[in-house]
N, C-alpha and C positions, 0 to 999 in steps of 0.2 A: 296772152289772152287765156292761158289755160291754168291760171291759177289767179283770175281774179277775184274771187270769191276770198282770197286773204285779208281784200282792202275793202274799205267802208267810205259809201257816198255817203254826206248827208245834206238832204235836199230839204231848203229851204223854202215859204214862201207862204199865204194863207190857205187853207187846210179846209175842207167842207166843216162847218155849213155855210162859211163865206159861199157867195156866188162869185162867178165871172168865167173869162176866158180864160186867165191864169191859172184857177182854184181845179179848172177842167183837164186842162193840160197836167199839172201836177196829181191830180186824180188818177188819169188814163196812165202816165207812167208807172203810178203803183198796181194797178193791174196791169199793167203787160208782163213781159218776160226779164225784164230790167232786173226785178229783186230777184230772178234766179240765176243771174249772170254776174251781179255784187253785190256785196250786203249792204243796202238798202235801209236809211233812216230818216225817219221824216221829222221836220223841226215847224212846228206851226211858228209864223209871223204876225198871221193875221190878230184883226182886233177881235180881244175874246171880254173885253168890259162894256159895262152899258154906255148908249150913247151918251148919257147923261154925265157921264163918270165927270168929276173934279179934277184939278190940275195934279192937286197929291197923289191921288191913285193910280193915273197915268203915267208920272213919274216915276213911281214905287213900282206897275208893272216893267219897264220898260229895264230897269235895273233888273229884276227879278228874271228879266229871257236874257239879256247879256250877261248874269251869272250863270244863266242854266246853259248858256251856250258854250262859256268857260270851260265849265264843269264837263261837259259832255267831249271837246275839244282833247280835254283832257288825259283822257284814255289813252293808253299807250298803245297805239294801234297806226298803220299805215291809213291814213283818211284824206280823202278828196272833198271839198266842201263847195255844193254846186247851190246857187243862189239864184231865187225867180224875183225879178224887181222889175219895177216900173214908174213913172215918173211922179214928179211932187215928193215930198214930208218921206213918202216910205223909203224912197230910194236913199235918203241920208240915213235912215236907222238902218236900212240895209248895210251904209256906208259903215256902219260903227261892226256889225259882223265882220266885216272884210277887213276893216283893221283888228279885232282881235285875233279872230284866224292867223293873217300875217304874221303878229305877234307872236305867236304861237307855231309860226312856220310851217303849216298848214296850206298848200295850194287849193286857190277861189275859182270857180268856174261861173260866173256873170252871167245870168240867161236875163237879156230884155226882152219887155213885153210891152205891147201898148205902142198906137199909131201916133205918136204925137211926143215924142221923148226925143227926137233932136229939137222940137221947138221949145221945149223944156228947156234943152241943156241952153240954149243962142238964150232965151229969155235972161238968163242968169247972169249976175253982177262978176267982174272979172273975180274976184275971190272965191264966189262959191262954182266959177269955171275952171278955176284951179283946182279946187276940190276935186271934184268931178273929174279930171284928168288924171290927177292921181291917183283915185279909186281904181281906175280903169287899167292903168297902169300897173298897179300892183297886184291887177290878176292875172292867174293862167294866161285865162282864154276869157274871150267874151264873148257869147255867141247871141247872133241875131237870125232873126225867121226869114232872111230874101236876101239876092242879090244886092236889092235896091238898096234894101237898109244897111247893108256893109260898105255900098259906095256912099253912102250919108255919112257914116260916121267914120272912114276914111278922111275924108273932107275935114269933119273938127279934131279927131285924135288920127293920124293918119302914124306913130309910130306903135299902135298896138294889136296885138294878135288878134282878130275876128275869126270866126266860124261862122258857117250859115250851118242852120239845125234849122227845117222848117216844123212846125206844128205836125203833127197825125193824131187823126184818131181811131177806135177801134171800128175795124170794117165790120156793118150788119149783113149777115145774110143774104142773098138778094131776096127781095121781095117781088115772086111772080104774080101776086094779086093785086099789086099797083096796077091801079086805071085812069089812065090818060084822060081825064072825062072830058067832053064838049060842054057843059054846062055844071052850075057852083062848083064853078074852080076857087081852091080854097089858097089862098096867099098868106104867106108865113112869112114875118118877122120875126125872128131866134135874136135875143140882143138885150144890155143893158140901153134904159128908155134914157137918151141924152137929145138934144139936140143934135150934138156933133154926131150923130149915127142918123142924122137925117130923117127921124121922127115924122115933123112936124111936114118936109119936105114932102115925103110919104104919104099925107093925109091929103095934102094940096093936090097931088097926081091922082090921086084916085076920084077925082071928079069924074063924071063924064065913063068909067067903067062900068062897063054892065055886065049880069053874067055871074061875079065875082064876089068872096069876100074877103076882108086884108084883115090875119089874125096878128097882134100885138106880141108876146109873148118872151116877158123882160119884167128884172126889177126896176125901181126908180132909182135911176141913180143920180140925176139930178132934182132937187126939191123941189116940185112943185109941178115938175117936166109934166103930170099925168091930169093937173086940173087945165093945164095948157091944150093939151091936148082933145083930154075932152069937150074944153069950147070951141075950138076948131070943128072938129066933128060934127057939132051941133048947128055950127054956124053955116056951115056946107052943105047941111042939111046928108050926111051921110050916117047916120047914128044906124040905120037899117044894115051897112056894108062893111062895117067894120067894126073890132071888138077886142077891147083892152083885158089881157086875162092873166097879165102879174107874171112874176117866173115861174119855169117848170123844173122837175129834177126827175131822174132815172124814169120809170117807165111812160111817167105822164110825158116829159120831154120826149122821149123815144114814138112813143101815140103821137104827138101831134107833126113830128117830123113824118111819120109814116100815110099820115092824113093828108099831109098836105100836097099840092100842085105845083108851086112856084116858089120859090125860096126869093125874097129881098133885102139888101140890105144895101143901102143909100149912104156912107157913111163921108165924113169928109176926112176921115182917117182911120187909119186901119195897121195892125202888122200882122199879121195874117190870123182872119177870126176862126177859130175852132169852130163857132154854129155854121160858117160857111162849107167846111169838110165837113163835119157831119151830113149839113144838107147834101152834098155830093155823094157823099158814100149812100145816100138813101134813095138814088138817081132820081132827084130834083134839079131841075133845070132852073139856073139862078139869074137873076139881077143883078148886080154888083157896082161898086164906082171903083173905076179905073186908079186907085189911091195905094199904096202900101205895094206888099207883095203880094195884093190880088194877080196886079197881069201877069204875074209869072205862075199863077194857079189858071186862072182861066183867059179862053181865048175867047175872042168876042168873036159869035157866031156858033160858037163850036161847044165848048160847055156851059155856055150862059151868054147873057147880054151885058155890053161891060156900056155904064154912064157914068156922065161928070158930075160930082156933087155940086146938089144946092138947083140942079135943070130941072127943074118939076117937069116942064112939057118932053123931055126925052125919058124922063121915067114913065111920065101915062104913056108914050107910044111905047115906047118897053113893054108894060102891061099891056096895053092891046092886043102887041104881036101874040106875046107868049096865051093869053085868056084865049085868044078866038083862034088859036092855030093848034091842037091836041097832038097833032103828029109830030109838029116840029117841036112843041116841049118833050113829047119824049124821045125824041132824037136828041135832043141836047140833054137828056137826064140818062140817056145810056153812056152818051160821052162824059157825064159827069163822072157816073160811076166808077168806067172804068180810068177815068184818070185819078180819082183819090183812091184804088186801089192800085193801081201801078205805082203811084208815086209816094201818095199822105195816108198810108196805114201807121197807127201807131208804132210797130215794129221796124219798119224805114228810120222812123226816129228813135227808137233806141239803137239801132245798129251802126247811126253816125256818134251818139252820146258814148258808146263802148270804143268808137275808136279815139275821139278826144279823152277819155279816160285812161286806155292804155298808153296814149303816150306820156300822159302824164307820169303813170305808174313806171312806167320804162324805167 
């Protein structure tokens, strides 16, 4: 460990201004202590052309990162090449890195992301299930964010090396000016706007709440998801209680996490969300659906309320409890806190990244 600063990660995956949980994660490791512990190189994946782009120019990009990836491979240097991928279209051009790498001899360190990548993989035709096992195959390590998720893919690739590396992010301060208030409790959705994240689920519970309001606060990321939504609202007649406000980044995100009450997220899949730790580390007392490597972050009762995706009426009594009971949100926002600080500080997860690294190094 004491001379690993000889050898060079490079860490792959989309790079801000993309959004997401991935982009977050990747982010928060380049501020942590990681670049003073290896040298540290970052390889953007994400899409940098317009949506509009042509099939030529996609092509043309697409060549032009697996030359530059070549190229950079190529250095004569001891190098580790750890890769952030996730399910659909990316995960195969991800796939085409992992083969050159290999080629090049070069050891892959596989980081998945995204609640929904073993249905991915079962969706897929027996050939591109071959793929896929090969890929897997011929890395390192592969590591995943939960228990849970390493006994899933046990199950379909059961002779390949897993890791669990959960998610961390950086712990804020505590904030002694947080107030539990009895009345406009402010409810926060941290999240891309999908359906599968229980959106629309979201809007239907919040009937019948009083007291409250339920702040949005996400891109679209699915087409349309946000004209959807808004007739729902309207049709509810809740347009007074709730409020669509697009994604945030650094300090606005940081403001509205610090504002808020109640952290929700209804999701019907999940592998462990980063707006969820943050909300924790901000000791918000959460919501959550019992899916992914949630239950093994929170306990129902104790850092949040855990619901089944898709129950509207266990979400609004969820909201009820947490809206009209101020003591017992911040009972469960101090046990939040301190459990993403014992556990999910960013530096927790480089400290397991440094040990799969040195053995690779060994």
């Amino acid at each position: 460990m004491s001379n690993m600063q000889e050898f060079r990660v490079i860490m792959t995956g989309p790079l801000p201004p993309a959004i997401g949980g991935m982009v977050t994660v990747i982010n928060d490791l380049k501020n942590s202590t990681l670049s003073q512990k290896v040298q540290l190189n970052f390889f953007n994946t994400g899409k940098t052309t317009k949506e509009n782009r042509n099939i030529l120019i996609a092509i043309i990009t697409k060549f032009n990162l697996w030359f530059n990836w070549i190229k950079l491979l190529s250095i004569k240097q001891k190098t580790i090449v750890h890769i952030h991928t996730c399910s659909g279209l990316s995960f195969f051009f991800d796939g085409v890195l992992i083969c050159l790498s290999r080629m090049l001899s070069v050891p892959v360190v596989l980081h998945i992301h995204g609640g929904k990548f073993d249905d991915f993989i079962l969706r897929l035709n027996k050939i591109l299930f071959f793929v896929v096992y090969k890929l897997f195959k011929s890395c390192s390590r592969i590591i995943v964010l939960s228990d849970s998720w390493k006994n899933q893919f046990l199950k379909l690739f059961p002779d390949v090396e897993y890791c669990v590396v959960e998610n961390g992010v950086p712990i804020p301060k505590f904030n002694k000016k947080r107030v539990y208030k009895k009345e406009k409790v402010e409810i926060l959705f941290l999240g891309n706007l999908t359906i599968l994240k229980g959106v629309l689920d979201l809007i239907t519970a919040m009937k019948g709440i009083k007291g409250a309001r339920l702040n949005f606060v996400g891109g679209e990321e699915e087409k349309g998801i946000i004209t959807e939504m808004k007739a729902l609202i309207l049709k509810l007649g809740l347009s007074n209680q709730i409020k669509i406000h697009g994604p945030m980044f650094g300090e606005d995100k940081n403001r509205v996490l610090q504002t808020a009450d109640i952290f929700i997220l209804p999701s019907y899949a999940e592998g462990l969300p980063i707006s969820l730790l943050e909300a924790m580390a901000e000791g918000l007392p959460v919501i959550v659906s019992s899916v992914g490597g949630i239950p093994s972050v929170v306990t129902n009762y104790q850092e949040g309320l855990l619901i089944n995706p898709g129950d509207t009426e266990q979400i609004n009594e969820a909201l009820r409890v947490l809206v009209n009971d101020s003591d017992f949100r911040k009972r469960m926002g101090n046990n939040a806190r301190n459990r993403c600080v014992d556990s999910y500080g960013i530096e927790n997860t480089v400290d397991k990244l440094m040990t799969i690294y040195s053995e690779l190094f060994a």
